[in-house]
C-alpha positions as CSV (number, residue, x, y, z in Angstrom):
1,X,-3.9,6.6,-10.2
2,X,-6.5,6.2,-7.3
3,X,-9.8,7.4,-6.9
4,X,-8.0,10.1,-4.2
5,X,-6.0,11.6,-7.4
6,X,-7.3,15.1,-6.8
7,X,-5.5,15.0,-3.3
8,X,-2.6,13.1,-4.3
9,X,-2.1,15.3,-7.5
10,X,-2.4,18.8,-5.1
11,X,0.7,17.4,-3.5
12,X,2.8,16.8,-7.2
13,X,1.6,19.6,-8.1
14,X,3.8,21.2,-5.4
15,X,6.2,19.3,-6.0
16,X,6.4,20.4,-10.0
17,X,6.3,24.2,-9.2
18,X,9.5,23.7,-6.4
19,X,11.6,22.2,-9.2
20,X,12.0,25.4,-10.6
21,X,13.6,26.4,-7.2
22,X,17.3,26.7,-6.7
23,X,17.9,22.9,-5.4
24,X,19.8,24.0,-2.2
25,X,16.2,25.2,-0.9
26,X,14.0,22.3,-2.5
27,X,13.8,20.1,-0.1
28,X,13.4,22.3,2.6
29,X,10.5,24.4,1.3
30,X,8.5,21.1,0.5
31,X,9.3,19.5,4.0
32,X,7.2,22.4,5.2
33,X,4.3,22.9,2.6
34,X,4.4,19.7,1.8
35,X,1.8,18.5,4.6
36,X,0.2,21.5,4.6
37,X,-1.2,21.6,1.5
38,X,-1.6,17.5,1.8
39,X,-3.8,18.4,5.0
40,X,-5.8,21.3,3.3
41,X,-6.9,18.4,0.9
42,X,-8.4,16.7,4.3
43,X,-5.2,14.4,5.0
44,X,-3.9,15.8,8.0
45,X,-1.0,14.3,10.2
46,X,1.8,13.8,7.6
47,X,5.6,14.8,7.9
48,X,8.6,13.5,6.0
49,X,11.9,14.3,5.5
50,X,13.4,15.3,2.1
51,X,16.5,12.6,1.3
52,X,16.7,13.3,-2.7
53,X,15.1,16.1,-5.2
54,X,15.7,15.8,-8.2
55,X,14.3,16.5,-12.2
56,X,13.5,12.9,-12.3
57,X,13.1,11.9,-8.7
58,X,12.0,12.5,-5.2
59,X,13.1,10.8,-2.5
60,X,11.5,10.9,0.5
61,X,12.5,9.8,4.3
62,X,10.9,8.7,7.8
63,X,6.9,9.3,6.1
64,X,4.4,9.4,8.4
65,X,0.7,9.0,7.4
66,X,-0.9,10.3,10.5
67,X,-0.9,7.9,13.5
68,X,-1.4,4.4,11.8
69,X,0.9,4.3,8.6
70,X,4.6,4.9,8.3
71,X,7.4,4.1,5.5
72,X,11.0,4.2,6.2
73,X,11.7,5.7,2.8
74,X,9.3,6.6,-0.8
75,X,11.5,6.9,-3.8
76,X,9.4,8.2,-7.0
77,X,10.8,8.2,-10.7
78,X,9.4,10.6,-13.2
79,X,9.9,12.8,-15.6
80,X,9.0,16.6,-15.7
81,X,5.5,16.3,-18.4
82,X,4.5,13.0,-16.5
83,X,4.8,14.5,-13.3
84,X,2.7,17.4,-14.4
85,X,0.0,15.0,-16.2
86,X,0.1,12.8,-13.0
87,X,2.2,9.9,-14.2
88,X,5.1,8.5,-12.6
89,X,7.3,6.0,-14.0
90,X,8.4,3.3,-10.9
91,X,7.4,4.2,-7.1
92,X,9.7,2.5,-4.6
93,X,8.8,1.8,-1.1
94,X,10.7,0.4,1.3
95,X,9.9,-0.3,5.3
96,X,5.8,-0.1,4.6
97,X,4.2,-0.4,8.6
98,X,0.6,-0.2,9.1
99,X,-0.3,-0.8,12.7
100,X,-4.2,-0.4,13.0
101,X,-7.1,-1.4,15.4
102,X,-9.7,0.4,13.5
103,X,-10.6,0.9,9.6
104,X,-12.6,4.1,10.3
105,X,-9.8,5.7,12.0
106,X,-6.5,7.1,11.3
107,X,-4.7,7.6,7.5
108,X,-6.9,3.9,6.7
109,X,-10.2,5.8,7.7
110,X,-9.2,9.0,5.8
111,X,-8.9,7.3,2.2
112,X,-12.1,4.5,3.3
113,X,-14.1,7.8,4.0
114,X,-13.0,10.0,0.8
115,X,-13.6,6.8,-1.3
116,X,-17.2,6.3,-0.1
117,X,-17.9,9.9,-0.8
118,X,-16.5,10.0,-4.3
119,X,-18.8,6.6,-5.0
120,X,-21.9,7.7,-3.6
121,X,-21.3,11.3,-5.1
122,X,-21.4,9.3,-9.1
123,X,-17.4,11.1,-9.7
124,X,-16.7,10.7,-12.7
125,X,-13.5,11.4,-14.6
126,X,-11.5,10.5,-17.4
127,X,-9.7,7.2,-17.7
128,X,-7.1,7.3,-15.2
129,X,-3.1,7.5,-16.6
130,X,-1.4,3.7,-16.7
131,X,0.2,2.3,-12.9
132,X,3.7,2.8,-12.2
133,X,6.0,0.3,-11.4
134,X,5.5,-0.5,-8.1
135,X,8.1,-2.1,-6.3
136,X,7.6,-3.1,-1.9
137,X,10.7,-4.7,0.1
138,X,10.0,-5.5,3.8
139,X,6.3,-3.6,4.1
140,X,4.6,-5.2,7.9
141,X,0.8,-5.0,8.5
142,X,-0.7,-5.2,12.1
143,X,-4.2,-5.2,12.5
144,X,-6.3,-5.6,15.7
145,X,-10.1,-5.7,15.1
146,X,-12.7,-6.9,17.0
147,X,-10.8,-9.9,18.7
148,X,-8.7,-10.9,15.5
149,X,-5.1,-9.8,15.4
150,X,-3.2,-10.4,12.0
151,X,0.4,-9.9,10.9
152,X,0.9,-10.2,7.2
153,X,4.1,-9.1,6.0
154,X,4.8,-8.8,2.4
155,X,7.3,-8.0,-0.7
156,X,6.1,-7.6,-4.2
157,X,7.0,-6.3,-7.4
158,X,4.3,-5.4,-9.8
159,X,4.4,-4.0,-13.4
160,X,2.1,-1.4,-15.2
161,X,0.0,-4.4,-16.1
162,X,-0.2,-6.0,-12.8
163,X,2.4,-8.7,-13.9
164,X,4.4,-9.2,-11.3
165,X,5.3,-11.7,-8.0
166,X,4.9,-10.9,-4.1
167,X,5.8,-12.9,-1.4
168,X,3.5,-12.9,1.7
169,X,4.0,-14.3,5.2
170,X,0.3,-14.1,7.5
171,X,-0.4,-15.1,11.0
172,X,-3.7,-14.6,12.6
173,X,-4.5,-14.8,16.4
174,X,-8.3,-15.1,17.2
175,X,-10.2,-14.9,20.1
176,X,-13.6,-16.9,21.8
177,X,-13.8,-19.3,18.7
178,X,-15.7,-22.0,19.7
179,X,-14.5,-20.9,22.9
180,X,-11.1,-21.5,22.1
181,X,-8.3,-18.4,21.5
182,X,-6.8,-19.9,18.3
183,X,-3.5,-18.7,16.7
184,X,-2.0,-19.7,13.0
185,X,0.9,-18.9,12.1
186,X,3.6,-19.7,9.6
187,X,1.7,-19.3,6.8
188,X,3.5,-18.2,3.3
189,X,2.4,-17.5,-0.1
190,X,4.2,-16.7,-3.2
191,X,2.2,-15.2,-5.6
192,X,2.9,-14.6,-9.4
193,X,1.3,-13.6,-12.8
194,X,3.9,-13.7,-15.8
195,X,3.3,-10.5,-18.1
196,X,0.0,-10.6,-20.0
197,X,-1.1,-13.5,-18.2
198,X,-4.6,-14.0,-17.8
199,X,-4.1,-16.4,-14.5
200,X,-2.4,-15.5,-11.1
201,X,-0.9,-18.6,-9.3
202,X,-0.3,-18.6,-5.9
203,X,1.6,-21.3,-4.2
204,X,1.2,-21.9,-0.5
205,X,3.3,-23.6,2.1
206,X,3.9,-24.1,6.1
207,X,0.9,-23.4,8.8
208,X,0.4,-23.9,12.6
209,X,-2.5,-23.8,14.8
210,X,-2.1,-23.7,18.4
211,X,-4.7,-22.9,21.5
212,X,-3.3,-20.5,23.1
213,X,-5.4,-21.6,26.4
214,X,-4.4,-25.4,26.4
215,X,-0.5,-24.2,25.7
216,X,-0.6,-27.4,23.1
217,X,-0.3,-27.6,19.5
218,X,-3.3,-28.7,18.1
219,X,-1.5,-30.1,14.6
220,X,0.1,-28.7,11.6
221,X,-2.4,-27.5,8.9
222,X,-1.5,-28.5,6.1
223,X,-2.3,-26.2,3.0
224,X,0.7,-27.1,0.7
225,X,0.2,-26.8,-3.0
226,X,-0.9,-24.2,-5.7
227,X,-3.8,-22.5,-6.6
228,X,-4.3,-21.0,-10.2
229,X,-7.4,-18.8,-11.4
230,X,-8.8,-16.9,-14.5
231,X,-8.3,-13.4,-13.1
232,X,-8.7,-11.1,-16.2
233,X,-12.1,-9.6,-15.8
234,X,-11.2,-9.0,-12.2
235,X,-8.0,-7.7,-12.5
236,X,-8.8,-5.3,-15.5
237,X,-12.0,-4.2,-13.2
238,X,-9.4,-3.3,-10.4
239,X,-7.3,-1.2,-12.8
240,X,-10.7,1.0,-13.7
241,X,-11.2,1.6,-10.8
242,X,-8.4,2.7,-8.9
């Protein structure tokens, strides 16, 4: 679970007191409290539709996250005493796109803002119940910030224990360096950390840089080859806090 729990869980816990509800009117009732009771918890500007309800999973459609964040479907596995406690067993998501050109703004800005406040307000709780399985096919980030455009998109598959692989493709366009608008693209990454590994190794391939201004290549940048690091301490510092 994330430090945002308290607003997440509001929503689940909707979502537990509707499965006693005749199914035929599940989905329905919780396409229309759903982001009502997400945006009494300060995070406005969500809608989804209902694909699958079920006593072990919810499926949802078309989710918007206010102006900035959208998934083409969420598919979350569970079963009726985790979803109560908070726990969920695998959360699927498929067609992730965040298009952004500000952190402070939009669905990003909502959980930057509500994590600043829970730090500098000393929460705390009790330890927080163990990650899903969290699987991502075909997710697409856009950001545009102060004269640096990036495109990264990515696919991953990560386990309780952060074991897992993900695959990332990046390109980056930026602006007045040097006096030069540079662009690099064709950068790819696959990342992996075997179960119970204490090391994440991340092999990289492919890279162009171009000015944009001259209309000429300057060269292929070569950054082929692997990159391996003790990531325990981190990785298990992540976990706490999240």
């Amino acid at each position: 679970m994330t430090r945002f729990a308290p607003h997440v869980l509001a929503f689940f816990a909707l979502v537990f007191a509707v499965m006693a509800i005749a199914g035929v009117y599940r989905g329905v009732i919780l396409e229309f409290v759903g982001p009502r009771v997400l945006a009494n918890q300060g995070i406005p500007g969500v809608s989804f539709s209902v694909a699958g309800f079920g006593a072990d999973r919810l499926e949802l459609e078309n989710l918007v996250l206010g102006p900035d964040v959208k998934v083409d479907s969420l598919s979350v596995t569970y079963s009726a005493e985790g979803l109560f406690n908070g726990r969920f067993k695998e959360v699927r998501v498929a067609g992730l796109r965040v298009e952004s050109r500000s952190l402070d703004k939009g669905f990003i800005g909502i959980i930057r803002s509500k994590s600043a406040q829970e730090r500098s307000g000393g929460v705390t709780s009790e330890p927080p119940p163990a990650l899903p399985r969290i699987r991502l096919d075909d997710g697409q980030i856009r950001l545009n910030l102060a004269g640096i455009e990036a495109q990264v998109s990515l696919s991953a598959d990560v386990a309780p224990d952060l074991s897992g692989d993900a695959a990332v493709a990046i390109s980056l366009t930026a602006k007045s360096v040097a006096g030069r608008d540079l662009r690099l693209q064709g950068v790819e990454a696959i990342v992996q950390s075997a179960p119970g590994a204490e090391a994440v190794t991340a092999a990289f391939s492919g890279g162009i840089l171009e000015d944009l201004g001259a209309q000429s290549k300057l060269g292929a940048v070569n950054i082929e080859g692997n990159l391996e690091g003790a990531v325990l301490a981190k990785r298990d510092a992540w976990a706490r806090s999240c």
